[in-house]
C-alpha positions in Angstrom: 43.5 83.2 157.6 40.1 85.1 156.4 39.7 86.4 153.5 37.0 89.3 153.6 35.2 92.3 151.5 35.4 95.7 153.0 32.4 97.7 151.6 32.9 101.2 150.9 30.4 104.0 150.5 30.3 106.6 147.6 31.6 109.5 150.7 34.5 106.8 151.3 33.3 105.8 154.7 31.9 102.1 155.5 28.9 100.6 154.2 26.9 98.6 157.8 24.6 96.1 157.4 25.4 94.3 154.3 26.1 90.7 154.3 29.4 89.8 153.2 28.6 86.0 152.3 31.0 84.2 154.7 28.6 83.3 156.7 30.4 84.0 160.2 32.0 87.6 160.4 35.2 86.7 162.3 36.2 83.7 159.6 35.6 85.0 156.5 36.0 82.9 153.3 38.4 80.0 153.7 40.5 81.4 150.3 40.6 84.4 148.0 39.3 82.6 145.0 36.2 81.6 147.3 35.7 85.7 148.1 36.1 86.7 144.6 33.7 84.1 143.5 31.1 85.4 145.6 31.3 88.8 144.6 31.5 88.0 141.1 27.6 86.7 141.8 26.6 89.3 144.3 28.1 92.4 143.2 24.9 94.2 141.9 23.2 93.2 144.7 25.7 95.1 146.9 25.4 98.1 144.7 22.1 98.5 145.2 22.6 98.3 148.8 24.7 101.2 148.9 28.0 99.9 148.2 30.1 101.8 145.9 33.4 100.0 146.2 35.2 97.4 147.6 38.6 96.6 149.1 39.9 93.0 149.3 41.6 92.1 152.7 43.3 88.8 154.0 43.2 89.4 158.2 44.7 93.0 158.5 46.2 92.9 155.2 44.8 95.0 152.1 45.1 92.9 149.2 43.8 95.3 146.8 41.2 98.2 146.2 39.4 100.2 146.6 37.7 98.5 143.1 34.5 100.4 142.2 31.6 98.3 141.8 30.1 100.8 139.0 29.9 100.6 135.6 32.1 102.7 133.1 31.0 106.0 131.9 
């Protein structure tokens, strides 16, 4: 089981190139709280890289998003 960040762009469509901190693509981290943890300490990093939003997964499963990774207005 992989737990994994799918990055989405502000036009809805994918984000490429941006590391999603698991290290190796097809394992992806070993829990959720391990994913969650790591975007809690790289999310503005992704936003400047384009990322607008985020959707949790766990293999093929959505877990839950799209969650914006912008502030308020």
């Amino acid at each position: 089981m992989g737990w994994r960040w799918q990055f989405v762009a502000a036009d809805g469509g994918p984000v490429q190139g941006v590391d999603d901190g698991a290290g190796r693509p097809e394992a992806g981290f070993p829990t959720q709280s391990d994913a969650e943890s790591w975007l809690g300490e790289h999310w503005r990093e992704l936003a400047e890289a384009g990322v607008d939003a985020v959707i949790l997964r766990q293999d093929d499963r959505e877990v839950y998003g799209p969650m914006s990774l912008n502030p308020p207005e």
